[in-house]
VEXVO-517537 format. One record per residue: y, z, x of N, C-alpha, C in turn; residue in one letter; residue number from 1. Coordinates in steps of 0.2 Angstrom, whole numbers, always signed. Example, Ala and Ser with C-alpha at 12.3 -4.5 7.8 and 13.67 -1.06 7.14 Angstrom:
# VEXVO-517537
+-------+-------+-------+-------+-------+-------+-------+-------+-------+------+-----+
!  n_c2 !  n_c3 !  n_c1 ! ca_c2 ! ca_c3 ! ca_c1 !  c_c2 !  c_c3 !  c_c1 ! type ! seq !
+-------+-------+-------+-------+-------+-------+-------+-------+-------+------+-----+
!   -28 !   +39 !   +66 !   -22 !   +39 !   +62 !   -16 !   +39 !   +66 !    A !   1 !
!   -11 !   +35 !   +64 !    -5 !   +36 !   +68 !    +0 !   +39 !   +64 !    S !   2 !
+-------+-------+-------+-------+-------+-------+-------+-------+-------+------+-----+
This chain:
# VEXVO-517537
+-------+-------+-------+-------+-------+-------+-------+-------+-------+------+-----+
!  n_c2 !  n_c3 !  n_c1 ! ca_c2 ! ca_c3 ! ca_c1 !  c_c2 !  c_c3 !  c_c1 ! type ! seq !
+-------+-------+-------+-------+-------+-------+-------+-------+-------+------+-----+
!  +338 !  +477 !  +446 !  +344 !  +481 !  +446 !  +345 !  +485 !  +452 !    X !   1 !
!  +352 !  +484 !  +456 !  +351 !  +487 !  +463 !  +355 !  +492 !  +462 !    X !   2 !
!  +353 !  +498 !  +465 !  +359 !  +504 !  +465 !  +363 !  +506 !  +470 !    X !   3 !
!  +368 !  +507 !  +468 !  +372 !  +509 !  +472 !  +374 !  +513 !  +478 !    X !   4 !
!  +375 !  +511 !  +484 !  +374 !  +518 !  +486 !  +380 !  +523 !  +487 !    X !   5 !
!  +380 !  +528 !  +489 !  +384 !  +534 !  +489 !  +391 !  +531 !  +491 !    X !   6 !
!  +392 !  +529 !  +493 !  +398 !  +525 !  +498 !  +401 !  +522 !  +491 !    X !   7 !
!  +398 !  +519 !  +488 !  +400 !  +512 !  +486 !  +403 !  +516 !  +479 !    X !   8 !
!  +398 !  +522 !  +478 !  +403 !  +527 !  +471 !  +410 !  +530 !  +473 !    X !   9 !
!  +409 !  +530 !  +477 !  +415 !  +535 !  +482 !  +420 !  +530 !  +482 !    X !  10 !
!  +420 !  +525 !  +485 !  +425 !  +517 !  +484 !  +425 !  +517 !  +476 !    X !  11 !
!  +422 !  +518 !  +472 !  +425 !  +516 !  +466 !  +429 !  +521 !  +462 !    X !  12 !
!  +426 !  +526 !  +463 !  +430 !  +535 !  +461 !  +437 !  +535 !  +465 !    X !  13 !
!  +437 !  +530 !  +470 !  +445 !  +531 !  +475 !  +447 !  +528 !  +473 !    X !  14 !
!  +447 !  +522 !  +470 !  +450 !  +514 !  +467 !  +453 !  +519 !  +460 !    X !  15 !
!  +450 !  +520 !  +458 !  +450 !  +524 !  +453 !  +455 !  +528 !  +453 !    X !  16 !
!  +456 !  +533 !  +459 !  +460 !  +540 !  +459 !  +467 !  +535 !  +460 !    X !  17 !
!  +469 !  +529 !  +466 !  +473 !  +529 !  +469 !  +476 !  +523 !  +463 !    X !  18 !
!  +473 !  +523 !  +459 !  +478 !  +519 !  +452 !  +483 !  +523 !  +449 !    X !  19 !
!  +480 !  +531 !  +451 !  +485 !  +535 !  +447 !  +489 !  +538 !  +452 !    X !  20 !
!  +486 !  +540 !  +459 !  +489 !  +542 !  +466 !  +493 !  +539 !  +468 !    X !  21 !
!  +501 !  +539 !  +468 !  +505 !  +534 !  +473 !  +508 !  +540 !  +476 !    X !  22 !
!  +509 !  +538 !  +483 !  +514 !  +541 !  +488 !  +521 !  +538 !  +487 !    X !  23 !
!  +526 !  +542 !  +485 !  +530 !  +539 !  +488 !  +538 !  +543 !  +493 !    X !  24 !
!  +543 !  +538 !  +497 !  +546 !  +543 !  +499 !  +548 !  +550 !  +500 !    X !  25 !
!  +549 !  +554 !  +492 !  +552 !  +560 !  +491 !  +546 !  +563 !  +492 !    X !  26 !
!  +537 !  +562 !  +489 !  +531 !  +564 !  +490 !  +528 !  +559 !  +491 !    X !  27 !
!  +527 !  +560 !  +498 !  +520 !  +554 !  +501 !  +514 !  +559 !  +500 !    X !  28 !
!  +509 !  +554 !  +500 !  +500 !  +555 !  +497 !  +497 !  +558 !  +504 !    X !  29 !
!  +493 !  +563 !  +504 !  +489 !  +568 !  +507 !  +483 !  +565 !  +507 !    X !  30 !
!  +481 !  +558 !  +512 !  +474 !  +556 !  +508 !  +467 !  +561 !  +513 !    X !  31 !
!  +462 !  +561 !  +514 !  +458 !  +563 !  +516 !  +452 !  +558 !  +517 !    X !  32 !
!  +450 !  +560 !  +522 !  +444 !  +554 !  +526 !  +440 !  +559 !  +528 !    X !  33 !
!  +434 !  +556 !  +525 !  +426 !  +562 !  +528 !  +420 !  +560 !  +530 !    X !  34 !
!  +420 !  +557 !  +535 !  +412 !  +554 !  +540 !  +408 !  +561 !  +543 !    X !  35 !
!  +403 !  +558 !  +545 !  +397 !  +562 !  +546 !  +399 !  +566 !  +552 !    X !  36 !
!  +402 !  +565 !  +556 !  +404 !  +572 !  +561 !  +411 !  +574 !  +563 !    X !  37 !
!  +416 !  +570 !  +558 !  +424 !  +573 !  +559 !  +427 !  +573 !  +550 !    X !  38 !
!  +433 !  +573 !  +550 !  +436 !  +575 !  +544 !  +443 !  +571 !  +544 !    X !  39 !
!  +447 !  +569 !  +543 !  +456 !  +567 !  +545 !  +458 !  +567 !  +538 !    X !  40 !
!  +466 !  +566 !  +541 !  +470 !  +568 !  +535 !  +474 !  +563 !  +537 !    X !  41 !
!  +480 !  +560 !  +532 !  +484 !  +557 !  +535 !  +490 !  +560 !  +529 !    X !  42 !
!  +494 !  +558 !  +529 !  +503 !  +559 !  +525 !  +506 !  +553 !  +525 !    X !  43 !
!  +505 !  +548 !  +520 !  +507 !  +540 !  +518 !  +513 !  +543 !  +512 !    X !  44 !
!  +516 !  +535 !  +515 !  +520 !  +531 !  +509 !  +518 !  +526 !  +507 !    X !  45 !
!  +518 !  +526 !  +502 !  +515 !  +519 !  +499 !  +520 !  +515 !  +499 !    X !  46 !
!  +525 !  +516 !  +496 !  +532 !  +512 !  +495 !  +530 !  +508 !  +502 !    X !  47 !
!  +532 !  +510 !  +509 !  +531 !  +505 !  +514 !  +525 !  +505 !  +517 !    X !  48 !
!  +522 !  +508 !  +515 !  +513 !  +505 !  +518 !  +513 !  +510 !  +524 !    X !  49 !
!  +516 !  +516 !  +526 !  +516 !  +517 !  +533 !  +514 !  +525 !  +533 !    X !  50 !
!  +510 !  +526 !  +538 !  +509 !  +533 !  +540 !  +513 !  +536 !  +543 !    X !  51 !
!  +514 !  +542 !  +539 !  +519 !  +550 !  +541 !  +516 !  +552 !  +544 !    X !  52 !
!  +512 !  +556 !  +546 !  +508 !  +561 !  +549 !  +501 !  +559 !  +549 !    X !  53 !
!  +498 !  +562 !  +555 !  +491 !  +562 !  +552 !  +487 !  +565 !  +558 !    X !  54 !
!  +480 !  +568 !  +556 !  +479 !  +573 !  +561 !  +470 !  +572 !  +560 !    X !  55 !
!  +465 !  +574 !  +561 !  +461 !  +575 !  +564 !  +455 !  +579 !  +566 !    X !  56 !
!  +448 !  +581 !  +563 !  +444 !  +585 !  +568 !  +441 !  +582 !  +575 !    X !  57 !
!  +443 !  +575 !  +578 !  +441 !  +572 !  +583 !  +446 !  +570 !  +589 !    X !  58 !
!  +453 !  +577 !  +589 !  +458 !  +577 !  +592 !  +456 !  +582 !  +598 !    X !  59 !
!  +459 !  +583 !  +605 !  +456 !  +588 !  +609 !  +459 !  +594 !  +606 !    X !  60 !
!  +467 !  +593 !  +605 !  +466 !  +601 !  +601 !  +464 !  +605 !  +595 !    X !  61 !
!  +458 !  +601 !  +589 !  +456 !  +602 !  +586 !  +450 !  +605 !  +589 !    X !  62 !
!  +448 !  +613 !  +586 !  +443 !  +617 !  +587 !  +438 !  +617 !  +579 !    X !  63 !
!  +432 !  +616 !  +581 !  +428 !  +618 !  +576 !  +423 !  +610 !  +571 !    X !  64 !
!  +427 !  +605 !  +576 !  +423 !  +598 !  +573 !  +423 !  +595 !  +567 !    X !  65 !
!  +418 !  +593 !  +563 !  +419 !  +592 !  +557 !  +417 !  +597 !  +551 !    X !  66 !
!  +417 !  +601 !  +553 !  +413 !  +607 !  +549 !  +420 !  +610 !  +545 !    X !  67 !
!  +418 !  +617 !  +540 !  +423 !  +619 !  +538 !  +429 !  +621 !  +539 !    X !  68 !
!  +426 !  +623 !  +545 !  +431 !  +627 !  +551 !  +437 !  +623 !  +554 !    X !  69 !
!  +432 !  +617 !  +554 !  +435 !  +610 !  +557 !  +441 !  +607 !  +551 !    X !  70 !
!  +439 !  +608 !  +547 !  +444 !  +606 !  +541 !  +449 !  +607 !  +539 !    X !  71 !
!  +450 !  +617 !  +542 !  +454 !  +623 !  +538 !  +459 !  +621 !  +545 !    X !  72 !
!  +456 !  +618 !  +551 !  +461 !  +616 !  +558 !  +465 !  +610 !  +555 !    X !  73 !
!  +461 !  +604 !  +555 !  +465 !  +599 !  +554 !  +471 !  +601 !  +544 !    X !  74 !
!  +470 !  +604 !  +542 !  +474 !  +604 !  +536 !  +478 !  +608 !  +540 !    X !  75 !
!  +479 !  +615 !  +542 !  +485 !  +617 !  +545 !  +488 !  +612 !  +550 !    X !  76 !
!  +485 !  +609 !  +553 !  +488 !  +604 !  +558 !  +495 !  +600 !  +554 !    X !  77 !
!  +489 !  +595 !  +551 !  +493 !  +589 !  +545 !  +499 !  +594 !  +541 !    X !  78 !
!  +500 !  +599 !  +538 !  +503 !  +601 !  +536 !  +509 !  +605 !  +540 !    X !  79 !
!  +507 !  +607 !  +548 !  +514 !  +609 !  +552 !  +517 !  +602 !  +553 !    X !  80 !
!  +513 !  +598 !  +555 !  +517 !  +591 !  +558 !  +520 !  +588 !  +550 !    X !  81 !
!  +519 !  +588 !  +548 !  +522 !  +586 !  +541 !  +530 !  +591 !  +542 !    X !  82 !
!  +528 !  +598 !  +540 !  +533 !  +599 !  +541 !  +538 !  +598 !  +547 !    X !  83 !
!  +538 !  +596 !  +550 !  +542 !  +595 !  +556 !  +545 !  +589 !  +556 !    X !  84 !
!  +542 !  +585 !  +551 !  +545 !  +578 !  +548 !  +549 !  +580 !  +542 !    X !  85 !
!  +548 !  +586 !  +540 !  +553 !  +588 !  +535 !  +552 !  +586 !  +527 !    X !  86 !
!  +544 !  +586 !  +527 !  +539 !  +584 !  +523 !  +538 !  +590 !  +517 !    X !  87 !
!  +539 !  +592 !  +514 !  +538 !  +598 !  +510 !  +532 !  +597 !  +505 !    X !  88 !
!  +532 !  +592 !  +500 !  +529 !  +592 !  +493 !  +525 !  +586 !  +497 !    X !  89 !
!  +519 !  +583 !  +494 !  +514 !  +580 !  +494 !  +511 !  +579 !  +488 !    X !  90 !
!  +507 !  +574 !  +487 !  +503 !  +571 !  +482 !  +495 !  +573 !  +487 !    X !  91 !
!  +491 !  +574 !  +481 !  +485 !  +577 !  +485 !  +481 !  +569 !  +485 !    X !  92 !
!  +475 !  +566 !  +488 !  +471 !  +562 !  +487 !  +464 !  +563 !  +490 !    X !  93 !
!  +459 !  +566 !  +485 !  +453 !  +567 !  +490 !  +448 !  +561 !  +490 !    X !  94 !
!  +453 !  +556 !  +491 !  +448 !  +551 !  +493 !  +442 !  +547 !  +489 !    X !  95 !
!  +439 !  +551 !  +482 !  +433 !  +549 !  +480 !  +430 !  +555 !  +482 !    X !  96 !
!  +429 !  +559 !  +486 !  +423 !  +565 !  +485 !  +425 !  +571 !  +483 !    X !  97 !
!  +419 !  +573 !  +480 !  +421 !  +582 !  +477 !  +428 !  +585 !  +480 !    X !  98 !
!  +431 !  +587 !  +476 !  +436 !  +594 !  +476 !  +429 !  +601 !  +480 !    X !  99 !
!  +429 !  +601 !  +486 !  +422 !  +605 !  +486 !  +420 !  +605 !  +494 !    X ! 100 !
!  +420 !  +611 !  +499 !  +417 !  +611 !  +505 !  +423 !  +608 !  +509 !    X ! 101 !
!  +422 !  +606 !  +512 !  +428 !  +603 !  +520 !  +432 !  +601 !  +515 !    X ! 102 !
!  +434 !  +595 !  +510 !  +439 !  +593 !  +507 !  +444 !  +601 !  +503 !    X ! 103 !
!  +438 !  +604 !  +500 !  +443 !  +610 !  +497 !  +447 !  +613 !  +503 !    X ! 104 !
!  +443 !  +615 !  +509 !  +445 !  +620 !  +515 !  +451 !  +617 !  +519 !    X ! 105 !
!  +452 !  +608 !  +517 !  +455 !  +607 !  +522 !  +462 !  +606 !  +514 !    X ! 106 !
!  +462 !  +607 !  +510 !  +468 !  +605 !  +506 !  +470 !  +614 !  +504 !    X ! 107 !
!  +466 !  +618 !  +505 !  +468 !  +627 !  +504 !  +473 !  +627 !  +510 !    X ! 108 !
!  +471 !  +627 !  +517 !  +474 !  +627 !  +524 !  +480 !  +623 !  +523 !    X ! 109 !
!  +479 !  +615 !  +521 !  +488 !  +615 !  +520 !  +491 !  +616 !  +516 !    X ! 110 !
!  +488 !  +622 !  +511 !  +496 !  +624 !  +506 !  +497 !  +631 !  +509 !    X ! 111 !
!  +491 !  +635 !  +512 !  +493 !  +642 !  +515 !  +499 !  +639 !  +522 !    X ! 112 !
!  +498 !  +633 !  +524 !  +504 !  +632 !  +530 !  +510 !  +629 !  +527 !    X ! 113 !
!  +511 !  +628 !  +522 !  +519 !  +627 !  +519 !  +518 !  +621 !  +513 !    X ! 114 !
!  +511 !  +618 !  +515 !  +513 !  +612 !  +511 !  +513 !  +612 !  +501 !    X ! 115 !
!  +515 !  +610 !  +500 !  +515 !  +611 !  +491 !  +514 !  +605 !  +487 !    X ! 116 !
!  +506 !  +607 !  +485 !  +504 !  +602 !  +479 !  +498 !  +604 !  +473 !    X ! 117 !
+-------+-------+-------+-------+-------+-------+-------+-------+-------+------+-----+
């Protein structure tokens, strides 16, 4: 019997989330990406398949990397640029990993910057 590895739960916990998660025009989807040394975010519509916004801890003007510092940057980021696209409301999607550490710091940071979900 082979086990799974952590990735493989994380793709099934996503498949999982994004059956209930859709983006659409009026609220596109918040999704979140988290590799071993950066963090990103993007602001999708599903309806057309296209990314809104999207931001980064492996941008030049992001400070602080992938760490949590690095996550509470990229959420204000993603969430000014959203607003500038005139994006207000959002669907959250953390991608399959915990609500916890960089995922929670980077989803606090975009609601204290305007975003609402």
């Amino acid at each position: 019997m082979a086990r799974d590895s952590k990735n493989d739960i994380r793709l099934r916990i996503h498949k999982r989330i994004r059956s209930r998660v859709k983006g659409t025009p009026e609220r596109p989807r918040l999704a979140v990406f988290r590799s071993v040394k950066h963090i990103y975010a993007q602001v999708i519509d599903d309806s057309q398949g296209h990314t809104l916004v999207a931001a980064g801890s492996n941008e030049k003007s992001a400070a602080g990397g992938g760490n949590v510092a690095g996550a509470k940057n990229v959420g204000k980021a993603v969430a000014e640029r959203a607003k500038e696209k005139g994006i207000k409301s959002v669907v959250f999607d953390r991608g399959g990993y915990l609500y916890h550490g960089r995922v929670k710091a980077l989803a606090e940071a975009a609601r204290q910057a305007g975003l609402e979900f």
